[in-house]
LONU-658555 format. One record per residue (C-alpha): y, z, x; residue number from 1. Coordinates in pm, 1 decimal, m for minus. Each point is the difference from the previous one (the first is absolute). Layout:
# residues N
+----------+----------+----------+-----+
!        v !        w !        u ! num !
+----------+----------+----------+-----+
!        Y !        Z !        X ! NUM !
...
+----------+----------+----------+-----+
END
This chain:
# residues 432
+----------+----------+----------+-----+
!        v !        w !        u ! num !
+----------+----------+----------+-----+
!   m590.0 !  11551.8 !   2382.2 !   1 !
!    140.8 !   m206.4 !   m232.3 !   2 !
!    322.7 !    m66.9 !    215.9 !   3 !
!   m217.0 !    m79.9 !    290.2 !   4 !
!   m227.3 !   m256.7 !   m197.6 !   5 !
!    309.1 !   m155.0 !   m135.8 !   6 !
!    155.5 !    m20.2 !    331.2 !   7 !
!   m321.4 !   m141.2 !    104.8 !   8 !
!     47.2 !   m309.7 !   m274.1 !   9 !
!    329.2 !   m101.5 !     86.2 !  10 !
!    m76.3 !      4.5 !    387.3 !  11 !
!   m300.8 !   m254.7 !    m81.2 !  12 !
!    241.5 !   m213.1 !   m213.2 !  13 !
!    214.0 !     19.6 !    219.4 !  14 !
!   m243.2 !   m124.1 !    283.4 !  15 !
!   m128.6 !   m236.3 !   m233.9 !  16 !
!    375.5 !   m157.6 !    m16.8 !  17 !
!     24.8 !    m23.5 !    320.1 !  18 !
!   m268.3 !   m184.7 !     49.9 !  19 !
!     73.2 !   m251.3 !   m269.7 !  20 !
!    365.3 !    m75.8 !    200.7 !  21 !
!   m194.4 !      4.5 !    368.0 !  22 !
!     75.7 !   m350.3 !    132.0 !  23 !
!   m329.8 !   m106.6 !     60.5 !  24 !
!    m95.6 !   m241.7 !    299.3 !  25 !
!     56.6 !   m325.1 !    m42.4 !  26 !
!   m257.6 !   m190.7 !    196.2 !  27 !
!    158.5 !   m350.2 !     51.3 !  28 !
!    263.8 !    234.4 !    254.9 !  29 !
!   m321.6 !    193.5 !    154.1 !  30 !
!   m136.4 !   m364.4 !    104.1 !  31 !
!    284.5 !   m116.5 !     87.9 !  32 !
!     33.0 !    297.6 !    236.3 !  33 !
!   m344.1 !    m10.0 !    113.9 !  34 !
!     29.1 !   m414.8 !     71.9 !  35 !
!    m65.2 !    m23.5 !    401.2 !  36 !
!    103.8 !   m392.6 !    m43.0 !  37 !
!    364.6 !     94.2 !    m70.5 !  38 !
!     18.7 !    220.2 !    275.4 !  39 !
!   m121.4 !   m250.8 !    220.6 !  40 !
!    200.8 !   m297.4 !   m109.0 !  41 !
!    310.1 !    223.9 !     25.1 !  42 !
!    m68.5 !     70.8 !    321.2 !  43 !
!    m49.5 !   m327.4 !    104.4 !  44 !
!    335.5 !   m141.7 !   m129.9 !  45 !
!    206.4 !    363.1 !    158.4 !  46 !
!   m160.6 !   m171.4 !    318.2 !  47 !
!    113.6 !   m340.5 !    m70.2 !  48 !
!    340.4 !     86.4 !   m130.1 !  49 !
!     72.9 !    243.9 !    305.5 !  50 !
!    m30.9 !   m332.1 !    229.3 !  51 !
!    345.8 !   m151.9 !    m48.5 !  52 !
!    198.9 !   m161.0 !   m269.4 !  53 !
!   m133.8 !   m358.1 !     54.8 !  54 !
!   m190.8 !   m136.4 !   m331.8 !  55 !
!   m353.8 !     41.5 !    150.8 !  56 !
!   m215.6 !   m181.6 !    262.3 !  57 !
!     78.8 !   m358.9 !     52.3 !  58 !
!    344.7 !     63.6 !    m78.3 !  59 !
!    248.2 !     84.7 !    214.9 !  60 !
!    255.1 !     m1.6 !   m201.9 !  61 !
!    195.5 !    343.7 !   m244.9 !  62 !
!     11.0 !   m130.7 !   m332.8 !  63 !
!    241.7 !    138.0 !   m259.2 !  64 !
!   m212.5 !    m59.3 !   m309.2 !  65 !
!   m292.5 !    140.7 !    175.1 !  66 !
!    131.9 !    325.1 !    153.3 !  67 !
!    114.7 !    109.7 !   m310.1 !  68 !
!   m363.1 !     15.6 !   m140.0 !  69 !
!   m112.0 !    252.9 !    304.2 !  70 !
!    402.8 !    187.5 !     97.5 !  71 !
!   m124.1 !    289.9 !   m177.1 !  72 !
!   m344.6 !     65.4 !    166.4 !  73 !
!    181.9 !   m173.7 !    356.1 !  74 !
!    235.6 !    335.9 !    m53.8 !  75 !
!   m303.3 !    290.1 !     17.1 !  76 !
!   m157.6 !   m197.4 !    328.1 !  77 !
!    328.1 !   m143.1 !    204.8 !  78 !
!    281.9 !    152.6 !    140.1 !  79 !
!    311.0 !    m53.6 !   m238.1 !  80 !
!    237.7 !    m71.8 !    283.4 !  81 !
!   m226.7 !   m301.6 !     66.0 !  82 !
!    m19.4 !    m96.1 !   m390.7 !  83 !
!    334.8 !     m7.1 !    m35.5 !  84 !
!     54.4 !   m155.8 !    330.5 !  85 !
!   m202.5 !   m290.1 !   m149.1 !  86 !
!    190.9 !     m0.7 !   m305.5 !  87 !
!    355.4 !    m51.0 !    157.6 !  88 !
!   m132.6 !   m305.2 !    145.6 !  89 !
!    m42.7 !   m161.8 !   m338.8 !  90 !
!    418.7 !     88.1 !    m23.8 !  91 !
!     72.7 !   m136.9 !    343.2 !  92 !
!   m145.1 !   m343.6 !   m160.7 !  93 !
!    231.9 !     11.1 !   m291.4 !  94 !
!    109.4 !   m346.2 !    m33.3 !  95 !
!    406.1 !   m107.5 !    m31.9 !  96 !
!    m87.4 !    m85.2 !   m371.1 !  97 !
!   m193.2 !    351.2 !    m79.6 !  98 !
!   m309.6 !   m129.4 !    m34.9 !  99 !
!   m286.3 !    232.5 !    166.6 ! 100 !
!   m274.6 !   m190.8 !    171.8 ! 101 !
!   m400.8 !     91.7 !    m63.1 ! 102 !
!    m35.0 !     89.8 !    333.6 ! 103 !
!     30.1 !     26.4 !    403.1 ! 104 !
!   m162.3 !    m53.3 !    325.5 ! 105 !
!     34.7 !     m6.0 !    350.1 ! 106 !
!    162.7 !   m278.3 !    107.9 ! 107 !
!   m260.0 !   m106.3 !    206.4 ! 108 !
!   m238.0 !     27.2 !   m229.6 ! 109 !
!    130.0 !   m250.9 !   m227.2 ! 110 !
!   m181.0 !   m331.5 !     28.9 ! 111 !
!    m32.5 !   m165.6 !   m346.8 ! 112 !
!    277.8 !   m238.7 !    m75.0 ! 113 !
!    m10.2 !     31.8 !   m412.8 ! 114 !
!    170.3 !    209.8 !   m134.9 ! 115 !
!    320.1 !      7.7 !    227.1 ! 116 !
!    108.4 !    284.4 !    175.5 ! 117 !
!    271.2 !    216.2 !    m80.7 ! 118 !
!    207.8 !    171.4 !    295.2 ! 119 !
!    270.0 !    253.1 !     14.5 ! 120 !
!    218.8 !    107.6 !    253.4 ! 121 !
!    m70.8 !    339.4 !    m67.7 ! 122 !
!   m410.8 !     18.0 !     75.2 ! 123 !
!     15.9 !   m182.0 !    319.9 ! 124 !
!   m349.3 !     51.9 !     85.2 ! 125 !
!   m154.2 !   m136.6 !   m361.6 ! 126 !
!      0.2 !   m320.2 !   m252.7 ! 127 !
!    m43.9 !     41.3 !   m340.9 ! 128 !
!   m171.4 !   m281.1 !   m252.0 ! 129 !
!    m52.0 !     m9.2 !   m414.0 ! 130 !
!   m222.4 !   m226.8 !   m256.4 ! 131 !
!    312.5 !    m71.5 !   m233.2 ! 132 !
!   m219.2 !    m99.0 !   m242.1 ! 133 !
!    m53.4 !    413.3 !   m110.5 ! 134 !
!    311.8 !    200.1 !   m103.1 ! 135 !
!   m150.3 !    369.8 !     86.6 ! 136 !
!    139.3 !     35.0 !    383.6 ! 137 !
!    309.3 !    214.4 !   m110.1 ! 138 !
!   m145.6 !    127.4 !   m312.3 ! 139 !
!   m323.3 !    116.5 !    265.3 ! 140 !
!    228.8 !    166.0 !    268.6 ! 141 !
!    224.2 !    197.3 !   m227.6 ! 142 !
!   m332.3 !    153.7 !   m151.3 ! 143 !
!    m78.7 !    104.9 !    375.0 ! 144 !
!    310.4 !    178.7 !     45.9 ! 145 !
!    m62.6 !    192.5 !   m315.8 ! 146 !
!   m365.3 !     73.5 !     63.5 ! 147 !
!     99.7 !     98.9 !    395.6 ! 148 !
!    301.0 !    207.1 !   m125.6 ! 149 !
!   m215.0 !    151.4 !   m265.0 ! 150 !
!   m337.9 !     63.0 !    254.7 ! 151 !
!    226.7 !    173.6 !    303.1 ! 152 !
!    344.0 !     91.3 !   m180.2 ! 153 !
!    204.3 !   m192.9 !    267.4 ! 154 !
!    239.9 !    m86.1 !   m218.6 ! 155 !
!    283.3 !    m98.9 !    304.9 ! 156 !
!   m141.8 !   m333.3 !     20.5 ! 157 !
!    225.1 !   m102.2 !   m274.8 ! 158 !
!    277.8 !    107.1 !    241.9 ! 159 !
!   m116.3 !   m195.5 !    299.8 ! 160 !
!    244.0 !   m258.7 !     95.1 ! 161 !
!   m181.9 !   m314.3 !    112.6 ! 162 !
!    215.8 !   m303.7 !    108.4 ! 163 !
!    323.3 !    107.9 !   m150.9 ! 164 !
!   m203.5 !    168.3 !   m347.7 ! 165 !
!   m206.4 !    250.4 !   m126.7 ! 166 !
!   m325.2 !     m2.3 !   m122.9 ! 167 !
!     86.0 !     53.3 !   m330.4 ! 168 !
!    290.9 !   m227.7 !     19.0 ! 169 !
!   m208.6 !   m264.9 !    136.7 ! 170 !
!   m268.0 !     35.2 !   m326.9 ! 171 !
!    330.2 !    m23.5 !   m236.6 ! 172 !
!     56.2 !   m325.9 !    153.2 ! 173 !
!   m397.4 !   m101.3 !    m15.1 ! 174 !
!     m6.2 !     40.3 !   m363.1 ! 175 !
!    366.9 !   m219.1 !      4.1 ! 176 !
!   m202.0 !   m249.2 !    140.1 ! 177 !
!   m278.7 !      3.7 !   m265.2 ! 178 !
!    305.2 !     13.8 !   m269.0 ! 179 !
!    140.3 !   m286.5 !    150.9 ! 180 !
!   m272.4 !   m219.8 !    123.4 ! 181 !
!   m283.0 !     83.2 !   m238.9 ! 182 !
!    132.3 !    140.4 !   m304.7 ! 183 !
!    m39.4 !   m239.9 !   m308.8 ! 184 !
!    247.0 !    117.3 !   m243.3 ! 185 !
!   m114.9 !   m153.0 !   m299.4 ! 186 !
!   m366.3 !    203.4 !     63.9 ! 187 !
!    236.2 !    298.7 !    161.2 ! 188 !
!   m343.6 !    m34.5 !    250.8 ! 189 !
!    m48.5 !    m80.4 !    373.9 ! 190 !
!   m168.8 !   m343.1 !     74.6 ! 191 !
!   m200.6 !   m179.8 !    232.7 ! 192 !
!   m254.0 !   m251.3 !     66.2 ! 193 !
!   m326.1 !   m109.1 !   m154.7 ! 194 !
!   m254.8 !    240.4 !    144.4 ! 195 !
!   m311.1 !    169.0 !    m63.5 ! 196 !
!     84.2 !    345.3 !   m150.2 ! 197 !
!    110.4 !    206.0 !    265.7 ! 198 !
!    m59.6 !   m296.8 !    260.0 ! 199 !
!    248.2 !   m129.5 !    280.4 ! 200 !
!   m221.4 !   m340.0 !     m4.4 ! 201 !
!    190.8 !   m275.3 !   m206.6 ! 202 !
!   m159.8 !   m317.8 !   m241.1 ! 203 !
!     27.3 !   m294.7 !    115.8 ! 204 !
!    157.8 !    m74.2 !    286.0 ! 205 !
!   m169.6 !     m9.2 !    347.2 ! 206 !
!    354.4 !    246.8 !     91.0 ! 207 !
!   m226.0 !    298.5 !   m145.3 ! 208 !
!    230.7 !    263.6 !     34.9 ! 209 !
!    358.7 !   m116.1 !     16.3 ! 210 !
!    199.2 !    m88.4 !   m292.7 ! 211 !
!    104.4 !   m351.7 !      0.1 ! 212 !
!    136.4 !   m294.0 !   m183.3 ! 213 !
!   m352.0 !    m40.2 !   m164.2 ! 214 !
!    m23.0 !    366.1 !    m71.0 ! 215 !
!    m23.2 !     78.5 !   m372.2 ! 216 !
!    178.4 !    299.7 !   m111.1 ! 217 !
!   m152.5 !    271.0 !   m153.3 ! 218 !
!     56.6 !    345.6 !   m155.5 ! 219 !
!   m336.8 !    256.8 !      9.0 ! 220 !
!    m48.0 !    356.3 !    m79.0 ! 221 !
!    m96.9 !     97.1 !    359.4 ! 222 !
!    348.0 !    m79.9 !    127.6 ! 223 !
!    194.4 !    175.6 !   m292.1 ! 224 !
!   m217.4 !    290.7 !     15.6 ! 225 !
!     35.9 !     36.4 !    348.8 ! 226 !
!    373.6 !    m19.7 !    m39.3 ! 227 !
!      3.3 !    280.4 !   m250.0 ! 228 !
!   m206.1 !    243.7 !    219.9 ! 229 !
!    225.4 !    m48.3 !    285.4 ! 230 !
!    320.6 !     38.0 !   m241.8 ! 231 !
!   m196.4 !    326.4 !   m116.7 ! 232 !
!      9.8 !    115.5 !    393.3 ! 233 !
!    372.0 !   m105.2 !     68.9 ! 234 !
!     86.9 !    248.1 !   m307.0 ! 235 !
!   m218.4 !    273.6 !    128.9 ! 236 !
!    195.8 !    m51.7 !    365.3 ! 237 !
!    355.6 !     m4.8 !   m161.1 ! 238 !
!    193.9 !    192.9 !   m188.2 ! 239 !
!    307.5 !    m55.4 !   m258.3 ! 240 !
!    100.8 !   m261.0 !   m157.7 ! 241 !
!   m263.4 !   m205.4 !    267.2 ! 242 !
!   m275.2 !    193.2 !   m158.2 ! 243 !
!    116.2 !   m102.5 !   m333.7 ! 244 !
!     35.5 !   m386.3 !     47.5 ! 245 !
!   m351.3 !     m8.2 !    210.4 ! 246 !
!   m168.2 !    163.6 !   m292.5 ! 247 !
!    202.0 !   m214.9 !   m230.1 ! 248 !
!   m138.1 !   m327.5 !    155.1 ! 249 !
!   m337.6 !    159.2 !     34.8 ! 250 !
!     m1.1 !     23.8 !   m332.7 ! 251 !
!     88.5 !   m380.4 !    m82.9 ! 252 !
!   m212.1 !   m111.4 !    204.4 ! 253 !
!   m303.2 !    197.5 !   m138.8 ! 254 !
!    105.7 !   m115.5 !   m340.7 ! 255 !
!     57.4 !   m394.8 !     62.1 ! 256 !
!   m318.7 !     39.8 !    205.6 ! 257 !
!   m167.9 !     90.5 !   m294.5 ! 258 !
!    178.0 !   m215.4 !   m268.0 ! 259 !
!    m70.9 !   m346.7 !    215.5 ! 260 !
!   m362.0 !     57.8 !    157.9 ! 261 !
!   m198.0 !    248.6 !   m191.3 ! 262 !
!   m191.1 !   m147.3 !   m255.6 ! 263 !
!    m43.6 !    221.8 !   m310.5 ! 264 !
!   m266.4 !   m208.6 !   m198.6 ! 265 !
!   m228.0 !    m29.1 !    331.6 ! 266 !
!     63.4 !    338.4 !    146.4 ! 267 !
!     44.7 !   m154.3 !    375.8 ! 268 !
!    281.1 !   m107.4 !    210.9 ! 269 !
!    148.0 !   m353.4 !     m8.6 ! 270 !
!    m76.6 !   m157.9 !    298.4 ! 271 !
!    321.8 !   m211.1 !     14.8 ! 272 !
!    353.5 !    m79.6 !   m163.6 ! 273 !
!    159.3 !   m359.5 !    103.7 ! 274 !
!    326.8 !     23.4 !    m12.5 ! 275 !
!     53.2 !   m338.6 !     73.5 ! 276 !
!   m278.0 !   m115.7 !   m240.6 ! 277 !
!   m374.9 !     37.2 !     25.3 ! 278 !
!   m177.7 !   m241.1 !    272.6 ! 279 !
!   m255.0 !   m253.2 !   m197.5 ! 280 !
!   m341.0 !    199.9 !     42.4 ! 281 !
!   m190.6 !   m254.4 !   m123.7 ! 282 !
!   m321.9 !    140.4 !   m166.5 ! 283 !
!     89.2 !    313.9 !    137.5 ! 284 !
!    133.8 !    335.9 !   m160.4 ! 285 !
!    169.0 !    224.9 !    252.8 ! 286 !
!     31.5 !    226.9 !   m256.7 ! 287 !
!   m374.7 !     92.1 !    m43.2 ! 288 !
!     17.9 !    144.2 !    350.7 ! 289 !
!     27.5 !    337.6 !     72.3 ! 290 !
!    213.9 !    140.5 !    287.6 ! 291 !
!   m194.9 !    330.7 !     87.3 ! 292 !
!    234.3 !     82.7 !    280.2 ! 293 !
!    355.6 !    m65.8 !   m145.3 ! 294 !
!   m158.8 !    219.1 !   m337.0 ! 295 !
!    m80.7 !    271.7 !    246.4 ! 296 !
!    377.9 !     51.2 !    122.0 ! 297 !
!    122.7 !    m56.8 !   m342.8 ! 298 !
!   m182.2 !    287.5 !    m89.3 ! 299 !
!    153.1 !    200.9 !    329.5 ! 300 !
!    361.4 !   m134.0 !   m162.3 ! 301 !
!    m41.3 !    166.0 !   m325.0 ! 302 !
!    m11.8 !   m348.6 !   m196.9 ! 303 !
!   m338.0 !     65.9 !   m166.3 ! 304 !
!    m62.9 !    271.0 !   m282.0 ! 305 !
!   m323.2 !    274.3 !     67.7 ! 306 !
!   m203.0 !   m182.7 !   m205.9 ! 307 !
!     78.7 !   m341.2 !    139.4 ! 308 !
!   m165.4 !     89.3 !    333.2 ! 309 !
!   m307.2 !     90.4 !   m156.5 ! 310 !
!    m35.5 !   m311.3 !   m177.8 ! 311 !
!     67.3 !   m226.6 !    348.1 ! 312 !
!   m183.1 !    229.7 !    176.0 ! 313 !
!   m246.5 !    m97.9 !   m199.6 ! 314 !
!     82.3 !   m340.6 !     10.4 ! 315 !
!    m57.1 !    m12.9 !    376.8 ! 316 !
!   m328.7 !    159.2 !    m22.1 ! 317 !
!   m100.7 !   m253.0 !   m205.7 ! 318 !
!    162.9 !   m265.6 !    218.1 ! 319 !
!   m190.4 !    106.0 !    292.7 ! 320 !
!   m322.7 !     16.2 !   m191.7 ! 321 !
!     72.3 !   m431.7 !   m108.3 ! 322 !
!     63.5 !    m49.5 !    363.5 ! 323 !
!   m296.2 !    156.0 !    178.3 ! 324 !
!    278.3 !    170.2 !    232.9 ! 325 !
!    m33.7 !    315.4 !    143.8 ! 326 !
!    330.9 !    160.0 !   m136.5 ! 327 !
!    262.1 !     57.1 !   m182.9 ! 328 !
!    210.1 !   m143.3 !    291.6 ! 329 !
!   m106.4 !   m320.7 !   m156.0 ! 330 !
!    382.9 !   m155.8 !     70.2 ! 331 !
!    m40.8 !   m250.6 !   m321.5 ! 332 !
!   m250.0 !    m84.9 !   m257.8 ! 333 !
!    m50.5 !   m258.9 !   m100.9 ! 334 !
!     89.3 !   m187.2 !    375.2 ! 335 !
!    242.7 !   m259.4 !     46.0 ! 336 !
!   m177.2 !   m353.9 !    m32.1 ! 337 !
!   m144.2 !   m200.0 !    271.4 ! 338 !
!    319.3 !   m157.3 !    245.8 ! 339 !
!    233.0 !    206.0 !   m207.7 ! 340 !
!     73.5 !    143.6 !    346.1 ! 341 !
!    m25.4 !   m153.3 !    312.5 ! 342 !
!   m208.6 !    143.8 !    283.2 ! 343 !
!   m289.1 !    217.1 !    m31.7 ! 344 !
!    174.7 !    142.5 !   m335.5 ! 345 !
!    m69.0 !   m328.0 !   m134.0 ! 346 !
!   m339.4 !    140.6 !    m77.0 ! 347 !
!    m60.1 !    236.3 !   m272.5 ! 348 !
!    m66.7 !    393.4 !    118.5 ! 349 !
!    157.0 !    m68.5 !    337.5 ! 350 !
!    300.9 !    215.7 !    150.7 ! 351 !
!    258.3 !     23.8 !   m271.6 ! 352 !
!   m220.5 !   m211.0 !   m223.8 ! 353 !
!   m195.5 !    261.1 !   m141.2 ! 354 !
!    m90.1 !    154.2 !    312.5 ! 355 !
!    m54.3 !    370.9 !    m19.5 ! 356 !
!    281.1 !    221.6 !    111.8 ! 357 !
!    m82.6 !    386.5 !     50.8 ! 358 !
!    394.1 !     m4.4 !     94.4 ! 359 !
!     41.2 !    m81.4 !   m368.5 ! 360 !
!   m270.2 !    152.6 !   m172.5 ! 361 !
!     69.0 !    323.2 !    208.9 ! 362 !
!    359.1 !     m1.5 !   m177.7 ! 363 !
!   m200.4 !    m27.0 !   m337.3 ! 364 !
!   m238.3 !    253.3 !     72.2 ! 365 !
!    333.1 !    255.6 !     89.8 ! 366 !
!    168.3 !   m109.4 !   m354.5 ! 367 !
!   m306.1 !     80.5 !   m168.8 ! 368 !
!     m8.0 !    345.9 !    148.5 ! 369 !
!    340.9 !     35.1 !    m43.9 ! 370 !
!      4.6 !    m33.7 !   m368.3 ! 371 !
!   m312.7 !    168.7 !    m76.5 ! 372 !
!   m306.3 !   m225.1 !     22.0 ! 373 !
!   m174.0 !    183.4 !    266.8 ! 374 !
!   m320.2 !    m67.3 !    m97.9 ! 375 !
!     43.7 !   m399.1 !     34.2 ! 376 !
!    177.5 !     26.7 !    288.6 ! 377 !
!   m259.3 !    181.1 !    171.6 ! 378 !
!   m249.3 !   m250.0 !   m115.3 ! 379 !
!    196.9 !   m266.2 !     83.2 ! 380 !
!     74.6 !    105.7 !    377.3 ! 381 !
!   m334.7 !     49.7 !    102.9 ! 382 !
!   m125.5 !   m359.5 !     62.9 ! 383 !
!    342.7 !    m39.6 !    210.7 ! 384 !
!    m86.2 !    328.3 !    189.1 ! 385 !
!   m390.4 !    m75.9 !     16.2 ! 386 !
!    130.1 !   m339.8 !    192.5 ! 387 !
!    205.6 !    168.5 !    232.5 ! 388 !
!   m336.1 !    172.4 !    114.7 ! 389 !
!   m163.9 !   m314.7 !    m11.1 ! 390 !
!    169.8 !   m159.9 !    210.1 ! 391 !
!    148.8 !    280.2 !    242.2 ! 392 !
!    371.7 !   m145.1 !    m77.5 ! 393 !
!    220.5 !    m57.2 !   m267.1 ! 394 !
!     44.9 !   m344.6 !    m24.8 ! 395 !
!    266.4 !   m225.0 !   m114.4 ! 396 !
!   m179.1 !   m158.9 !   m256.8 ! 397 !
!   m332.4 !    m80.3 !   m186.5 ! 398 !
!   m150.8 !   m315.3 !    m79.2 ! 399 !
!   m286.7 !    m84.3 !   m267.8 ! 400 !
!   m319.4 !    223.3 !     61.5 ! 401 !
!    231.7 !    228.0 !    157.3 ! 402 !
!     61.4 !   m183.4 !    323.2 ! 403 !
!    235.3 !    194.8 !    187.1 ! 404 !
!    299.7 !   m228.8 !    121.4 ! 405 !
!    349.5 !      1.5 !    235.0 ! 406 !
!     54.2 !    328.1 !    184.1 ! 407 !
!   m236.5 !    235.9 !     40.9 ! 408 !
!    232.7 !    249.4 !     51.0 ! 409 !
!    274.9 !    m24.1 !   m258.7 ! 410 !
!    201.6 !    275.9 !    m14.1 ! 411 !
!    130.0 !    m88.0 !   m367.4 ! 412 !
!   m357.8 !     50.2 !   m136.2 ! 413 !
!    m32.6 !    343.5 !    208.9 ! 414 !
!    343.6 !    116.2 !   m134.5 ! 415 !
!    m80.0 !    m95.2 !   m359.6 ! 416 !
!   m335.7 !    179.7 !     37.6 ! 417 !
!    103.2 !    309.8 !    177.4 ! 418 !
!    317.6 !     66.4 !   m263.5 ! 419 !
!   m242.7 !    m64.5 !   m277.1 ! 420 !
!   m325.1 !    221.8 !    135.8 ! 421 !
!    280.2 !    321.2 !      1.9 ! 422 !
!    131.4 !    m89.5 !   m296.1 ! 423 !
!   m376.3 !     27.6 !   m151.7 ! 424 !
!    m33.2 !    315.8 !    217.1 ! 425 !
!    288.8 !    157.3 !   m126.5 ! 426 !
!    m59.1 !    m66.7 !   m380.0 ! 427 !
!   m382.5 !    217.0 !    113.4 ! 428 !
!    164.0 !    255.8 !    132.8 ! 429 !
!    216.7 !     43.5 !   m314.5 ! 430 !
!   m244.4 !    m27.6 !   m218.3 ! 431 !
!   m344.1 !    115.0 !    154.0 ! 432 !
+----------+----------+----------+-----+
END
């Protein structure tokens, strides 16, 4: 009797135990779950994305620096013979001096006379163009080679020989060309021109997006950290002594990144370094701005600390709450200034003006998740997701009162929502 009662105890303790160490549900995970609006939106950008490679509708054209925000999802819904057919046009366009062009079309569906077109012998059938003004076309096609290789494990596209040179060979000589052409050695960063953020729209010249003899150079944190991500991949697809000098440079670059254009006192990236002296602003501080998208892929680079992101997370939140914006794709707060730009940017809140990118803040929302702040990043994705309801499409970008603007299907914004609503899903799985 006395066994049995004893017994007894220690199976109740030990039930008791047991129950103290059950992980118990966590309900943020069971809502996200339970959320029909992901599904939805996710299902609308798998359509969009399974339509072709071309940026979205009123674009004909395949953009480097956008089909690297939607390779991933483009790999579950398209064939991969036809993804990587795509791809090896981008090679075929190689240019004598290395450089890699943002994009193609048809050659007879090129009518627009600025910025010129690029040809090569080897893609017969296509002309390529780029706004010189942005230094992320290599930096954006080597990261789609490493998402592609890492989404379908076709790894012999770094053996394909196009014109006389493999793939891989090919993105060697890219990043030659950014050594060569853009590299500042006294920063040890990449350079280019005087842009909004992550922008391809230049200041003051009526030659928006080519570089010129009026261009004014510049050195921003978008560039660099988009340079470090694609070193990161170039490691990842090499081995050797290549592995070790890719990692190597990542690794400078990461750290002058951070040394020149974070700001330590104000938490927030610099918007700009002038390396050949700082333009007269007048009564305006460039520095007060903050660059919400370039922050967002510094974070994806490794150049900001955990608790860093919190704190311009936070920043942005309160950014968009100044602006009367709907997002945190806010590009800049505060805008440029009245005629700082020419065009329609010349107005504050207007494209790359403090327009409101989900393309960006999509990016944002999948750093946040990836280091741990689920909780804002689910409250910070659901006015971009409640829009794409809205408005049955995921547009391009959104004006002041949330008026929806450019393409109204932009395949950027569906990839950057799609690879962020399974990145939420996942994290509820794991933890519901």
């Amino acid at each position: 009797m006395k066994h049995s009662m004893k017994y007894a105890a220690m199976a109740a303790l030990t039930a008791m135990c047991l129950s103290c160490t059950t992980k118990q549900p966590n309900p943020l995970a069971k809502e996200i779950l339970n959320n029909p609006d992901l599904q939805v939106v996710d299902s609308m950008g798998r359509f969009i994305l399974s339509q072709g490679f071309n940026a979205g509708s009123g674009y004909s054209q395949v953009w480097a620096r956008d089909m690297n925000t939607f390779i991933e999802t483009a790999c579950e819904e398209v064939n991969p013979e036809e993804i990587r057919g795509a791809l090896l046009v981008f090679f075929a366009l190689q240019q004598p001096n290395n450089e890699m062009i943002d994009g193609y079309v048809l050659k007879g569906e090129f009518n627009w006379g600025d910025p010129k077109p690029y040809y090569s012998d080897a893609a017969p059938d296509h002309v390529g163009f780029k706004n010189t003004v942005e230094t992320d076309q290599e930096t954006s096609l080597i990261q789609i080679i490493g998402k592609y290789i890492r989404k379908t494990g076709d790894k012999s596209i770094l053996k394909e020989v196009v014109n006389g040179q493999t793939v891989y060979e090919r993105m060697v000589k890219m990043i030659d060309y950014l050594m060569t052409e853009k590299y500042d050695s006294k920063y040890g960063l990449l350079t280019g021109a005087l842009t909004s953020d992550w922008g391809d729209v230049q200041a003051n010249d009526d030659e928006m997006v080519d570089i010129n003899e009026n261009s004014v150079v510049t050195i921003d944190a978008y560039d660099n950290a988009m340079f470090a991500i694609a070193l990161g991949y170039m490691a990842e697809m090499s081995e050797g002594e290549d592995k070790a000098k890719w990692e190597k440079m990542r690794k400078e670059i990461v750290a002058n990144t951070r040394k020149h254009l974070w700001d330590e006192a104000a938490n927030k990236i610099i918007p700009h370094v002038y390396p050949n002296g700082t333009p007269d602003f007048v009564d305006f501080d460039e520095n007060k701005i903050h660059y919400h998208g370039g922050t967002a892929i510094a974070i994806e680079a490794g150049i900001l600390e955990h608790d860093e992101i919190g704190i311009v997370n936070a920043q942005m939140v309160r950014n968009v709450q100044q602006s009367g914006m709907p997002s945190i794709g806010l590009t800049v707060y505060p805008p440029y200034p009245e005629g700082f730009f020419r065009g329609g940017m010349a107005k504050a809140y207007v494209y790359q003006n403090g327009g409101d990118w989900t393309w960006f803040g999509g990016r944002m929302i999948q750093q946040l998740i990836a280091n741990g702040y689920i909780e804002e990043a689910y409250a910070e994705i659901t006015p971009m997701i409640e829009r794409v309801i809205k408005n049955k499409g995921f547009y391009e970008w959104y004006g002041q009162g949330g008026v929806p603007s450019g393409s109204g299907h932009f395949k950027g914004s569906a990839g950057v929502l799609c690879k962020a609503i399974e990145m939420l899903r996942e994290w509820a799985e794991n933890n519901k």
